[in-house]
C-alpha positions as a Markdown table, in Angstrom:
| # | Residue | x | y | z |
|---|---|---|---|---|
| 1 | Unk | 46.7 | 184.7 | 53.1 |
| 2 | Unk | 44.2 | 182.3 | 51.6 |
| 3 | Unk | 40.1 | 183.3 | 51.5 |
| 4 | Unk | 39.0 | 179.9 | 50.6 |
| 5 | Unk | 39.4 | 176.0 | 52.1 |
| 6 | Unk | 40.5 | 173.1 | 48.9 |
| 7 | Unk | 38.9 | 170.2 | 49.3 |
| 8 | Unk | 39.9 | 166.9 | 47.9 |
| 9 | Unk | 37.2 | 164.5 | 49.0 |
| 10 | Unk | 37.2 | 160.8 | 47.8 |
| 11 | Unk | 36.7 | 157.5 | 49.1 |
| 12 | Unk | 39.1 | 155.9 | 51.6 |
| 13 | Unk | 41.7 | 153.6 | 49.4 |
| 14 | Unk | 41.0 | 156.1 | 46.1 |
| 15 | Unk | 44.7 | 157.2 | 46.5 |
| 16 | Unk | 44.4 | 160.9 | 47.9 |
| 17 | Unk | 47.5 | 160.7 | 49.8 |
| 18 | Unk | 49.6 | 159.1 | 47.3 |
| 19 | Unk | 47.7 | 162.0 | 44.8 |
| 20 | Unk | 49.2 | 165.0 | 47.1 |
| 21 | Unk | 52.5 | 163.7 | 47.4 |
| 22 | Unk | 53.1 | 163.5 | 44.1 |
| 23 | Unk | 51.6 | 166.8 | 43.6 |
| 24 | Unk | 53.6 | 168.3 | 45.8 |
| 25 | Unk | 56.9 | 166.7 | 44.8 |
| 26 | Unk | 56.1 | 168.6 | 41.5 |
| 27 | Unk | 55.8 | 171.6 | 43.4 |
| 28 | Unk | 58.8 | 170.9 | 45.2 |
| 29 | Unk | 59.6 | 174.9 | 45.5 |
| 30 | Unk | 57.1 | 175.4 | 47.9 |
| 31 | Unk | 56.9 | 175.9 | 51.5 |
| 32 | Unk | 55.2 | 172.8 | 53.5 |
| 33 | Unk | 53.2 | 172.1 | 56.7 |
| 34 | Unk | 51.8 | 168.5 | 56.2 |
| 35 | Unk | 49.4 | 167.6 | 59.4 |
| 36 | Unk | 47.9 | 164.0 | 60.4 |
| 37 | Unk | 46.3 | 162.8 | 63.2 |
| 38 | Unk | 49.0 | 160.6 | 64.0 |
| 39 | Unk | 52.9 | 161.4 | 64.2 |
| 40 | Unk | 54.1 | 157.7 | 63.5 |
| 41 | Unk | 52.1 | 158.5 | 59.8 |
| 42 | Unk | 53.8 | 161.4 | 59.0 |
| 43 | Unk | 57.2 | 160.3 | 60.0 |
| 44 | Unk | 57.5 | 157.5 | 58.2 |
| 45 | Unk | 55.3 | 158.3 | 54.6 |
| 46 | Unk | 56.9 | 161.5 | 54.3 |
| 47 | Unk | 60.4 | 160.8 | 54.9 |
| 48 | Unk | 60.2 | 157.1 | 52.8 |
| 49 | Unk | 58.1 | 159.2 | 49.7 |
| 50 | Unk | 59.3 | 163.0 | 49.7 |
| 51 | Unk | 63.4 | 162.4 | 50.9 |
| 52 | Unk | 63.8 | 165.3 | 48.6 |
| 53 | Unk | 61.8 | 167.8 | 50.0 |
| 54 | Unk | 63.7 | 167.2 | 53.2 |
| 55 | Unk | 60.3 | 166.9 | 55.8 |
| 56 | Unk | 61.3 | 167.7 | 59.9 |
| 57 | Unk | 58.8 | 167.1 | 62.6 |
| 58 | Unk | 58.7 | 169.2 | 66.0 |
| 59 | Unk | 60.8 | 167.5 | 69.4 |
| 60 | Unk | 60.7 | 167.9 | 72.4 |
| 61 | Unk | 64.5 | 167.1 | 73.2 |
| 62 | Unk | 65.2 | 170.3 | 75.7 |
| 63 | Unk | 62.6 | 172.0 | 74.7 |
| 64 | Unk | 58.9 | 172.1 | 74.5 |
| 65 | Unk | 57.3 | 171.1 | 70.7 |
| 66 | Unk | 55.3 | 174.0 | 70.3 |
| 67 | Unk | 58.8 | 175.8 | 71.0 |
| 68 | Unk | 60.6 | 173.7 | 68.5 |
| 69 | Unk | 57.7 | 174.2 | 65.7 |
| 70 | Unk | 58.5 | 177.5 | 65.9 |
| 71 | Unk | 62.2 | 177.5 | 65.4 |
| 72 | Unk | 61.5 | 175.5 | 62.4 |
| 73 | Unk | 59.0 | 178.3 | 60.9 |
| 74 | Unk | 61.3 | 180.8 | 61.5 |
| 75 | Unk | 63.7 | 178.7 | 59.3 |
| 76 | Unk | 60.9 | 177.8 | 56.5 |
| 77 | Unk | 61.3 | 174.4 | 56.5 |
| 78 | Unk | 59.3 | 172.0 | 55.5 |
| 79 | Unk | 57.3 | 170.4 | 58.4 |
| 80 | Unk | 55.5 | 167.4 | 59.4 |
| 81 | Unk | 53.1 | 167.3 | 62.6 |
| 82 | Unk | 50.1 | 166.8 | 64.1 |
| 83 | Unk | 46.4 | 168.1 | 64.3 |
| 84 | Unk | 47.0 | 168.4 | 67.9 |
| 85 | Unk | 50.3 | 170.4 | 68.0 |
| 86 | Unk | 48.8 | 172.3 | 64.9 |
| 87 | Unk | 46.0 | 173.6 | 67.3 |
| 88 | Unk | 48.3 | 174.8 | 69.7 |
| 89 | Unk | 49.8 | 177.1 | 67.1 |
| 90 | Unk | 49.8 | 181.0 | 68.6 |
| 91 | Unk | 49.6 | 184.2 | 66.3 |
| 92 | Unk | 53.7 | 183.9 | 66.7 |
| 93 | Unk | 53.6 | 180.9 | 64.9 |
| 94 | Unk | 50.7 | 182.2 | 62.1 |
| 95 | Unk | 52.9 | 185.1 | 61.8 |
| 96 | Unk | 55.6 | 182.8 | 60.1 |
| 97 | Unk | 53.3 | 180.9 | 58.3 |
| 98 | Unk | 51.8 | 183.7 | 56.4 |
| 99 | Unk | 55.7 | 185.3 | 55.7 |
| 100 | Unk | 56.7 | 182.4 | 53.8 |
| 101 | Unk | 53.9 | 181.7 | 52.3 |
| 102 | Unk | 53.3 | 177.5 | 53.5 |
| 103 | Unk | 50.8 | 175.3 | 52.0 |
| 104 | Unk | 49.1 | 173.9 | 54.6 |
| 105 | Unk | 47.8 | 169.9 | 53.6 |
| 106 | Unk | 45.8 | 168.0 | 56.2 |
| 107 | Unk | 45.0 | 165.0 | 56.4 |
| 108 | Unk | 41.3 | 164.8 | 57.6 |
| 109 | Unk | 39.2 | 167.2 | 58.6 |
| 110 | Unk | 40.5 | 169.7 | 61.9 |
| 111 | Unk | 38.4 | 169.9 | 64.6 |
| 112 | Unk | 38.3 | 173.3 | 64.9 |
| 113 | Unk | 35.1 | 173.6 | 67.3 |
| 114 | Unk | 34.5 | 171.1 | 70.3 |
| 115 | Unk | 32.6 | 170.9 | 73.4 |
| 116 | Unk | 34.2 | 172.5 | 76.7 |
| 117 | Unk | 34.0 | 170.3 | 78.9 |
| 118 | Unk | 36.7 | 171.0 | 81.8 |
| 119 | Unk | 34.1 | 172.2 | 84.1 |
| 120 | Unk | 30.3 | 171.9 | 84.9 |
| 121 | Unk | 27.2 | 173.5 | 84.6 |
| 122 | Unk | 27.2 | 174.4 | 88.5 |
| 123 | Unk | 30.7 | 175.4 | 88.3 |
| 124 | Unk | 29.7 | 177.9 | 85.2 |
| 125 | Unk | 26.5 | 179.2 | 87.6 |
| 126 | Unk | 28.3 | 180.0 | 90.6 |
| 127 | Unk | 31.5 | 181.7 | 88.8 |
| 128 | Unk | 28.6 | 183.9 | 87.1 |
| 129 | Unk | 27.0 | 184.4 | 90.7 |
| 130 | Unk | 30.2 | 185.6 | 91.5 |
| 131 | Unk | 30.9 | 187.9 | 88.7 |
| 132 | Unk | 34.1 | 185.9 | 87.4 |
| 133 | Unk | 32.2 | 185.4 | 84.6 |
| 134 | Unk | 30.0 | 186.7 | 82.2 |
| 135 | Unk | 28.4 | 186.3 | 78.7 |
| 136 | Unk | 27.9 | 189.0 | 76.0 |
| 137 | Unk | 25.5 | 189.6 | 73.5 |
| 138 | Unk | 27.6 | 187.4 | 70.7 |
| 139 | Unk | 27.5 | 184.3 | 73.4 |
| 140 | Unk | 31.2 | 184.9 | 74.1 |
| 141 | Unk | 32.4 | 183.8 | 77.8 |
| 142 | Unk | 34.4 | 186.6 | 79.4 |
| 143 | Unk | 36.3 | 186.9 | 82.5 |
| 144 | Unk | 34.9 | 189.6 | 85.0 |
| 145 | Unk | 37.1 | 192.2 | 86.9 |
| 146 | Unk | 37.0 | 190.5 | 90.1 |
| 147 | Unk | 40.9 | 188.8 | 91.1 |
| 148 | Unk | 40.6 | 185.2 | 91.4 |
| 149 | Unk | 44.0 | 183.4 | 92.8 |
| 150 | Unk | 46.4 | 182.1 | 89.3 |
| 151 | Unk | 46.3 | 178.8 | 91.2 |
| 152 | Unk | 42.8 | 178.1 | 91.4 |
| 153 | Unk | 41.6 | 175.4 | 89.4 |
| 154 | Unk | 39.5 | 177.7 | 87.3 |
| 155 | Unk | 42.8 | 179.3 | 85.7 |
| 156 | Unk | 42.7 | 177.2 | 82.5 |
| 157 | Unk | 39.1 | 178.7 | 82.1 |
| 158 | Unk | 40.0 | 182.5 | 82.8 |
| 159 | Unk | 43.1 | 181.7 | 80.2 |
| 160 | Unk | 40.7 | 180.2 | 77.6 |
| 161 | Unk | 38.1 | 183.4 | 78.3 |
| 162 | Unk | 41.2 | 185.5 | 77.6 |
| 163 | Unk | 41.8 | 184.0 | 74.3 |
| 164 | Unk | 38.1 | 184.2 | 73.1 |
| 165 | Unk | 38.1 | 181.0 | 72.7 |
| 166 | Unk | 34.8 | 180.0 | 74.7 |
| 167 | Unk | 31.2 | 180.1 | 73.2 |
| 168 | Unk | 27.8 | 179.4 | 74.9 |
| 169 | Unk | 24.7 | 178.1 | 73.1 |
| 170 | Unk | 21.8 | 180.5 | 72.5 |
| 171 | Unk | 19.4 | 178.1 | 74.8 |
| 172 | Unk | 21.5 | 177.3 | 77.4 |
| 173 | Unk | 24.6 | 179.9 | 78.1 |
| 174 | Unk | 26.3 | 176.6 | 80.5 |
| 175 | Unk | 26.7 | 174.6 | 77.2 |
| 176 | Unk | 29.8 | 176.1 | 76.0 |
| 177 | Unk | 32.5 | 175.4 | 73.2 |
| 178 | Unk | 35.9 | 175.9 | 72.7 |
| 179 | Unk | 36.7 | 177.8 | 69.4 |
| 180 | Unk | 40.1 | 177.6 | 67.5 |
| 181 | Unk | 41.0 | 181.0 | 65.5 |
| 182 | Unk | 40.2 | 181.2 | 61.8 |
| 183 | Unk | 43.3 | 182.5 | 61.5 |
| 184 | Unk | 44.9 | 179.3 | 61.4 |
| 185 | Unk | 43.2 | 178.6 | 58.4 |
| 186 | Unk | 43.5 | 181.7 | 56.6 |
| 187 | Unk | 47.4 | 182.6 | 57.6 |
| 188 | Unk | 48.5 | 180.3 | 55.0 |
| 189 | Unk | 48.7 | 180.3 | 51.3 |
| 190 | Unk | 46.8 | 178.0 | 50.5 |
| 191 | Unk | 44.8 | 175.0 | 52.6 |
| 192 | Unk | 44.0 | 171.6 | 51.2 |
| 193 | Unk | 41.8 | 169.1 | 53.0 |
| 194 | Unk | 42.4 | 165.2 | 52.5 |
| 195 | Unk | 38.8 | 163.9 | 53.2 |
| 196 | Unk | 35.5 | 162.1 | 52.6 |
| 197 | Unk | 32.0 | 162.9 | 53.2 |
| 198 | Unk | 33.5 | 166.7 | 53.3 |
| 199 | Unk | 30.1 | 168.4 | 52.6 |
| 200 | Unk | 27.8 | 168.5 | 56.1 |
| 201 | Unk | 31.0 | 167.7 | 58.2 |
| 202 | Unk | 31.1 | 169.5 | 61.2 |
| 203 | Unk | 34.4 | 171.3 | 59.5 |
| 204 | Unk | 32.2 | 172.4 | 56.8 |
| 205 | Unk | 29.5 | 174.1 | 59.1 |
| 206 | Unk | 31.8 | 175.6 | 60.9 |
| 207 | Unk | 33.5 | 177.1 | 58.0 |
| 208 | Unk | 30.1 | 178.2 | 56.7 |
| 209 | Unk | 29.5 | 179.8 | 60.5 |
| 210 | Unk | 32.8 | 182.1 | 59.8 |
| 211 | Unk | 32.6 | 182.5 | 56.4 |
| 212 | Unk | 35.0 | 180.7 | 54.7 |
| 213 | Unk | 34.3 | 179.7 | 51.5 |
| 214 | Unk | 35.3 | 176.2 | 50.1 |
| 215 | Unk | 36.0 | 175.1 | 46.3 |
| 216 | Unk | 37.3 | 171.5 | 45.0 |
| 217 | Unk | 40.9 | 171.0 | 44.6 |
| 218 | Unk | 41.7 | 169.3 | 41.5 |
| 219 | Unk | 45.8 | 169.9 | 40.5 |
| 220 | Unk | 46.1 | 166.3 | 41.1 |
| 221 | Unk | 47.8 | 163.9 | 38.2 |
| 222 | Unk | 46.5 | 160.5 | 39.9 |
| 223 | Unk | 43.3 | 158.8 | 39.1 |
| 224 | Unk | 40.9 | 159.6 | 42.1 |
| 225 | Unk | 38.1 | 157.6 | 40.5 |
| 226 | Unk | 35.8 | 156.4 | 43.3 |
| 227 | Unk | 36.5 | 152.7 | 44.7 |
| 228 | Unk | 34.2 | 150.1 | 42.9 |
| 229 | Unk | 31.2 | 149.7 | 45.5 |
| 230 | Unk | 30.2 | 146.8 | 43.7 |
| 231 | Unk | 33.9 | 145.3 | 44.9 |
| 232 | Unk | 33.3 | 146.3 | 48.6 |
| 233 | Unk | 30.2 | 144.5 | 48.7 |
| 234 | Unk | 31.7 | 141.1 | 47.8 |
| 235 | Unk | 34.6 | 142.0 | 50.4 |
| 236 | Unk | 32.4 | 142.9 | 53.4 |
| 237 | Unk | 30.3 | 139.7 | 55.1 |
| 238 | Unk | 27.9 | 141.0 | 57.5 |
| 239 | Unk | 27.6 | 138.7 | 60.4 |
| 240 | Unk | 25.7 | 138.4 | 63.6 |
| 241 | Unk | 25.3 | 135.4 | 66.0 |
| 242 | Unk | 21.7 | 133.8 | 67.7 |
| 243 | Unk | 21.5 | 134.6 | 71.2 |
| 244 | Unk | 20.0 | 133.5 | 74.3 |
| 245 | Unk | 16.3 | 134.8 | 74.5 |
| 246 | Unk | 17.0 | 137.1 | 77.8 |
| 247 | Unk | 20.5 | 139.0 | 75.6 |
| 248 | Unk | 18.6 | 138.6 | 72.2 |
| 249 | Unk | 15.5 | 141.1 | 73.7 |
| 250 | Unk | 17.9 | 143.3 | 75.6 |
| 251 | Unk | 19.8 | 143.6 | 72.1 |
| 252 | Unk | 16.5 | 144.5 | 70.0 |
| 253 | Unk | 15.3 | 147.1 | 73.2 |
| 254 | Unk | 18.8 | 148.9 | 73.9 |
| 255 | Unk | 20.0 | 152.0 | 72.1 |
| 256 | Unk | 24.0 | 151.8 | 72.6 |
| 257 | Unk | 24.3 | 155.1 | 72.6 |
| 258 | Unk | 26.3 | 157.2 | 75.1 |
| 259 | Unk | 23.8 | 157.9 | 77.4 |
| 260 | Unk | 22.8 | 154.1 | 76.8 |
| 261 | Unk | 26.3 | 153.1 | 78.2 |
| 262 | Unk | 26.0 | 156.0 | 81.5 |
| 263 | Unk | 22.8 | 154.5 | 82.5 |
| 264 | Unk | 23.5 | 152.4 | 85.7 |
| 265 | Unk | 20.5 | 150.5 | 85.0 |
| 266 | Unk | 21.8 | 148.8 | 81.7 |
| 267 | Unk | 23.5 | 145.4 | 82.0 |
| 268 | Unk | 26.5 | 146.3 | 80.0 |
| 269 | Unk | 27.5 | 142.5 | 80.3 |
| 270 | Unk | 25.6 | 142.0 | 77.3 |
| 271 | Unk | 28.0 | 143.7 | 74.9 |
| 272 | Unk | 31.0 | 141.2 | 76.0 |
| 273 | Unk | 28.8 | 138.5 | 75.8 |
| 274 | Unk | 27.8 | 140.0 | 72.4 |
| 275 | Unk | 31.4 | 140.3 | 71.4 |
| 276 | Unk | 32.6 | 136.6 | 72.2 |
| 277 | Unk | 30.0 | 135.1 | 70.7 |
| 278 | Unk | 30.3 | 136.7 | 67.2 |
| 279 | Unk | 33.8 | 135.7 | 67.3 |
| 280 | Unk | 32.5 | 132.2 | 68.3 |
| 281 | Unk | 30.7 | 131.8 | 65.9 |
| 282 | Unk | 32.8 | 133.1 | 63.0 |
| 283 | Unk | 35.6 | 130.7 | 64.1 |
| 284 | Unk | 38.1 | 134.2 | 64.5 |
| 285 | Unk | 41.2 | 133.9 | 67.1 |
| 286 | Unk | 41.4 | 137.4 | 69.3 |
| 287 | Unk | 44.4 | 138.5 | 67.1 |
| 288 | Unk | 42.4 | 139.1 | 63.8 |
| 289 | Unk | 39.5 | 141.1 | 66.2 |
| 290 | Unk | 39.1 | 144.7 | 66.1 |
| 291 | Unk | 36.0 | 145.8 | 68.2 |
| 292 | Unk | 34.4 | 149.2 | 69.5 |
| 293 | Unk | 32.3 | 150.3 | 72.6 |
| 294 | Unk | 32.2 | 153.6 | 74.4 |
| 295 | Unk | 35.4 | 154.3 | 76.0 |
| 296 | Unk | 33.9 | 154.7 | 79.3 |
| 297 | Unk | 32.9 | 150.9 | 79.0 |
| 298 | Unk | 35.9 | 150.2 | 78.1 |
| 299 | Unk | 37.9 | 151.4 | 81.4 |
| 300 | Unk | 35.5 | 149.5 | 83.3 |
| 301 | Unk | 35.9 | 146.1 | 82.0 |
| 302 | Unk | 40.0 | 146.4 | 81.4 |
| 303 | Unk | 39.5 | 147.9 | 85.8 |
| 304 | Unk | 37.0 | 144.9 | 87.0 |
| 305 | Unk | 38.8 | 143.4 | 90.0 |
| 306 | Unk | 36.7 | 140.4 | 92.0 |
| 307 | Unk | 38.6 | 139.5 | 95.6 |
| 308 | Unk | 41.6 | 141.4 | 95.2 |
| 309 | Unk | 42.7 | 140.3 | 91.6 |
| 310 | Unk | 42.2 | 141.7 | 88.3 |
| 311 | Unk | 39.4 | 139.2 | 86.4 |
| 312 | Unk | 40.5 | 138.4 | 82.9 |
| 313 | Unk | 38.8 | 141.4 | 80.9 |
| 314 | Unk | 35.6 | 140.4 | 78.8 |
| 315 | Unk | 35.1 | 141.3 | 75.3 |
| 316 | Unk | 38.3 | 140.0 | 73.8 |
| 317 | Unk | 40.0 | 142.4 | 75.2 |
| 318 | Unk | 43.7 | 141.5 | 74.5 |
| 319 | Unk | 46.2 | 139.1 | 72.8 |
| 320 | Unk | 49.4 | 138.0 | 73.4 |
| 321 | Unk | 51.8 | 138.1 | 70.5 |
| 322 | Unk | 55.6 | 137.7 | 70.4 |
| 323 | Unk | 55.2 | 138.1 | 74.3 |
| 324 | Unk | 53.6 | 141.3 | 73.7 |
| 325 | Unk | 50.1 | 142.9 | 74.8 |
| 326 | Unk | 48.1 | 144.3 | 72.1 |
| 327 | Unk | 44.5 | 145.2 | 72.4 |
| 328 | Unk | 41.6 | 144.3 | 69.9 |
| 329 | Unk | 39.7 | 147.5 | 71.2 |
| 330 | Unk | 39.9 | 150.3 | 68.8 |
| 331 | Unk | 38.1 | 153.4 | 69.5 |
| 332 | Unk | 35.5 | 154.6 | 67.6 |
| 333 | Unk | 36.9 | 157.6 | 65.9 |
| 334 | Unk | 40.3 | 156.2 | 64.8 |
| 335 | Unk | 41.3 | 157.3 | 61.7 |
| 336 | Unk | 44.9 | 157.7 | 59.7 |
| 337 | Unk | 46.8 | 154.8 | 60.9 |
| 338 | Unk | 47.3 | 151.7 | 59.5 |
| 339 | Unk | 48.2 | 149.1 | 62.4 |
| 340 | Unk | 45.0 | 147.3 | 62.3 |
| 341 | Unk | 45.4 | 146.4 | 59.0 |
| 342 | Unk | 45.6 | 143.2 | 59.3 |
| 343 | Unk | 41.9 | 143.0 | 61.3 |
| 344 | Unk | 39.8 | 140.3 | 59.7 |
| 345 | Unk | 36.7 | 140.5 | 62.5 |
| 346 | Unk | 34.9 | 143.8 | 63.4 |
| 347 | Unk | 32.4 | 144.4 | 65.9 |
| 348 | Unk | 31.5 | 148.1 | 66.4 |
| 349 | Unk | 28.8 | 148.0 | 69.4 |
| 350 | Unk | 28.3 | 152.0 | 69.7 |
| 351 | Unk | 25.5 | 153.9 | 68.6 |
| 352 | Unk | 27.6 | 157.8 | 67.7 |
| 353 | Unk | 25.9 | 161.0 | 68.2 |
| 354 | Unk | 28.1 | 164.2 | 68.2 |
| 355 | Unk | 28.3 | 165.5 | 71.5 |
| 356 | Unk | 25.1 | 167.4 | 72.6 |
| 357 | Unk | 26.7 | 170.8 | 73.3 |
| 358 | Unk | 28.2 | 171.0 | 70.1 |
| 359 | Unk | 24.7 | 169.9 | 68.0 |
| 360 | Unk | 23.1 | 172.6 | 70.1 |
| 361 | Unk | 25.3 | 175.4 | 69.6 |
| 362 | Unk | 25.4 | 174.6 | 65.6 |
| 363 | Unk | 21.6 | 174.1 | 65.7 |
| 364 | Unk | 21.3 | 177.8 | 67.2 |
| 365 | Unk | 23.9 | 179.4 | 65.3 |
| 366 | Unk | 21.7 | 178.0 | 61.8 |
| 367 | Unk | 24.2 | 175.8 | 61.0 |
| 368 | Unk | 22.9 | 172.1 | 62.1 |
| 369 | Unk | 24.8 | 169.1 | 62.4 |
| 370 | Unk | 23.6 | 166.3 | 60.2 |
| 371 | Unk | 24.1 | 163.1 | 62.8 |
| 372 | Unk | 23.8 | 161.0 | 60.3 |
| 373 | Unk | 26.6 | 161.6 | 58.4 |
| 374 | Unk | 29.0 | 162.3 | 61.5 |
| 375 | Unk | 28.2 | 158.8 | 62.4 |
| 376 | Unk | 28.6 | 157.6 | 58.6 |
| 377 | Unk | 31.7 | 159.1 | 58.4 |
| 378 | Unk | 33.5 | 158.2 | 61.4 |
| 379 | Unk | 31.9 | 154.5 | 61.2 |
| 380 | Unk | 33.6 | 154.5 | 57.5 |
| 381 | Unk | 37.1 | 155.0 | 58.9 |
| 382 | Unk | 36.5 | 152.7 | 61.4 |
| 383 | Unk | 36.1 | 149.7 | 59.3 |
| 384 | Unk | 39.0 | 151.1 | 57.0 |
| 385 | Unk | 41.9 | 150.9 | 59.6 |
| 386 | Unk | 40.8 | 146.9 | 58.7 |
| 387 | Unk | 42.0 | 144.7 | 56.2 |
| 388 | Unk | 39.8 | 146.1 | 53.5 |
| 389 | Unk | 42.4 | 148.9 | 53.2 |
| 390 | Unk | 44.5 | 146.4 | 51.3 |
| 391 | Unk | 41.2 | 144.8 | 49.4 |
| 392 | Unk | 41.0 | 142.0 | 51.4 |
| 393 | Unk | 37.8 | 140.6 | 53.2 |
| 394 | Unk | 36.2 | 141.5 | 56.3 |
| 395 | Unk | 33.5 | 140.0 | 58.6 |
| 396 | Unk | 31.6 | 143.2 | 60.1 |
| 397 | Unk | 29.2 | 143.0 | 63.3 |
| 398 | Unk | 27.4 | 146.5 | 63.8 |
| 399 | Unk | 25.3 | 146.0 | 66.8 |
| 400 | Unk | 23.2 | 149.5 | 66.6 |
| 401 | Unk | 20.3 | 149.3 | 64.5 |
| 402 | Unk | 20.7 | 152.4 | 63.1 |
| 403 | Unk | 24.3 | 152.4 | 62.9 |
| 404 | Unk | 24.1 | 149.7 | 61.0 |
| 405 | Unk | 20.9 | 151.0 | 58.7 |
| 406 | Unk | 23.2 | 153.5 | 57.8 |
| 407 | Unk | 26.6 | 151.7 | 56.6 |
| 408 | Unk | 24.6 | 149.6 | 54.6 |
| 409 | Unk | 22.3 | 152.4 | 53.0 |
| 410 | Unk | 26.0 | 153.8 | 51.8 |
| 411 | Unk | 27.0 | 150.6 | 50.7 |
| 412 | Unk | 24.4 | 149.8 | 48.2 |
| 413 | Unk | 23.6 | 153.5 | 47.6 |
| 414 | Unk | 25.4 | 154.0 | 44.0 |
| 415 | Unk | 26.4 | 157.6 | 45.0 |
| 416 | Unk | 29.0 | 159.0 | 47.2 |
């Protein structure tokens, strides 16, 4: 069982994964669980680089994945999967992982701490009213003695409060989180994290919350010297357009954050009218677009129906390309994959905070959440599932002030 978290942290297009797999082909008698965000990823790099070490990932032919994960720890093979199925793993499955001895290698950071929130703040107050729930002196949510019917639509919770998975803030008890077992971590030999930005992350706070220590991995035979900022700088063109005088004042005024975007009162129009005009202006067809809003936004403009019949969706929100749909939206936290690559036009029109539960529960445990750097970070592999993965140019539109402020503070900052 590992004590400790490796870390290999490096600019995006520095060569970390192509590093590991090399590594690991030179380790080729150990055990391995590879996780990604995205399946597609690890089924096709780690079959097409590592045929040797003979990769499997989880089906669900028959059978659920979970299920089929553990069949293939019981066997000690060498498995490919995903963050998400790798959060589902139960102390069954750890059990396994810690007999033969895997080397667990992921690919971006785990989110092992998030917001709960399944239910509401008045649904928390009347279970406690109730006595189904209650909160102990470590802020833990646990389920009381009185029966509740298994087919109520608070089951999920009562399973989750069974787990001790659920966590309130200090300052307000209905702000609760959903926390994965350390165990998961420390079950395995050894842990390796694939990253950048590592050090504030909200991974590395909540590793310093439990207690588990962190060190640089460096068994790596590739070069991992940092990508020439100088070079990104004559690849990324920062572009904006002139707008009317009644959008230009509603862009200087407006926040675009997430409670910017569930505010009734704003006229959202003003981020498609935003969006078609940089593209306008730059010349760029909808195929070569990759764009961002909140998600929430999103739904509403790709649902907008006037007399009956769906209006053509603002924002460039589609393409037609070898009679297929494909959509230039691209949400804000994508990360891993590379089918935007060939994205020539961004426009990223959402102002990130972490979700407030979270930065209050970290805040009252002494661990706070830089925002800044969670917004840094996921803005950063954002722009990367662009063209500039492959060195080539990109336009870049970054409507929030601040979001913007802050990409171009790490672009012409000469460290990190």
């Amino acid at each position: 069982m590992t004590t400790q978290v490796e870390v290999l942290d490096s600019i995006m297009g520095s060569g970390k994964t192509t590093a590991i797999m090399k590594w690991m082909k030179k380790n080729f008698t150990e055990r391995y669980i590879y996780i990604s965000p995205l399946l597609t990823e690890i089924e096709e790099r780690l079959q097409e680089e590592l045929p040797e070490l003979d990769f499997v990932t989880p089906s669900d032919e028959g059978k659920r994945k979970s299920d089929d994960l553990l069949e293939l720890l019981k066997e000690g093979r060498n498995i490919g999967t995903t963050h998400a199925l790798f959060k589902m793993m139960t102390r069954e499955h750890m059990k396994y992982v810690d007999e033969w001895g895997y080397i667990v290698i992921v690919d971006e950071e785990l989110e092992m701490i998030m917001p709960y929130t399944d239910y509401t703040k008045q649904d928390y107050v009347w279970l406690y009213e109730h006595k189904f729930i209650d909160v102990s002196e470590d802020h833990q949510l646990v389920w009381g003695d009185v029966d509740m019917p298994s087919e109520t639509r608070y089951h999920p919770l009562r399973a989750m409060c069974d787990m001790g998975m659920l966590f309130a803030a200090k300052r307000d008890w209905t702000m609760v989180t959903v926390q994965l077992p350390t165990e998961l971590i420390t079950c395995a030999k050894r842990v390796i994290v694939l990253t950048y930005l590592f050090g504030g992350s909200i991974f590395d706070k909540f590793l310093q919350m439990k207690h588990i220590p962190t060190t640089r991995f460096s068994e790596v035979d590739a070069d991992l010297s940092v990508v020439s900022k100088e070079r990104l700088r004559e690849l990324i063109e920062f572009v904006g357009v002139q707008q009317s005088e009644k959008i230009d004042e509603q862009l200087r005024s407006s926040s675009f954050s997430s409670t910017w975007y569930e505010n009734s009162k704003n006229d959202l129009s003003i981020i498609s009218k935003y969006i078609r005009n940089v593209c306008r202006a730059e010349g760029v067809e909808a195929e070569h677009v990759m764009w961002t809003a909140k998600s929430d936004y999103v739904e509403k403009i790709d649902g907008k129906r006037k007399n009956g019949r769906v209006v053509k969706p603002v924002g460039l929100m589609y393409y037609k390309k070898d009679g297929e749909k494909h959509t230039c939206w691209v949400g804000c936290n994508a990360k891993a994959t590379n089918i935007y690559q060939d994205k020539q036009m961004l426009v990223h029109c959402y102002n990130r905070y972490p979700h407030r539960t979270l930065l209050s529960f970290m805040q009252d445990c002494g661990y706070p959440i830089e925002d800044g750097r969670f917004a840094l970070a996921e803005l950063l592999q954002w722009v990367w599932r662009s063209r500039i993965r492959k060195g080539e140019p990109i336009k870049l539109a970054i409507l929030p002030k601040r979001m913007r402020m802050l990409f171009k503070d790490w672009l012409y900052n000469k460290e990190n």
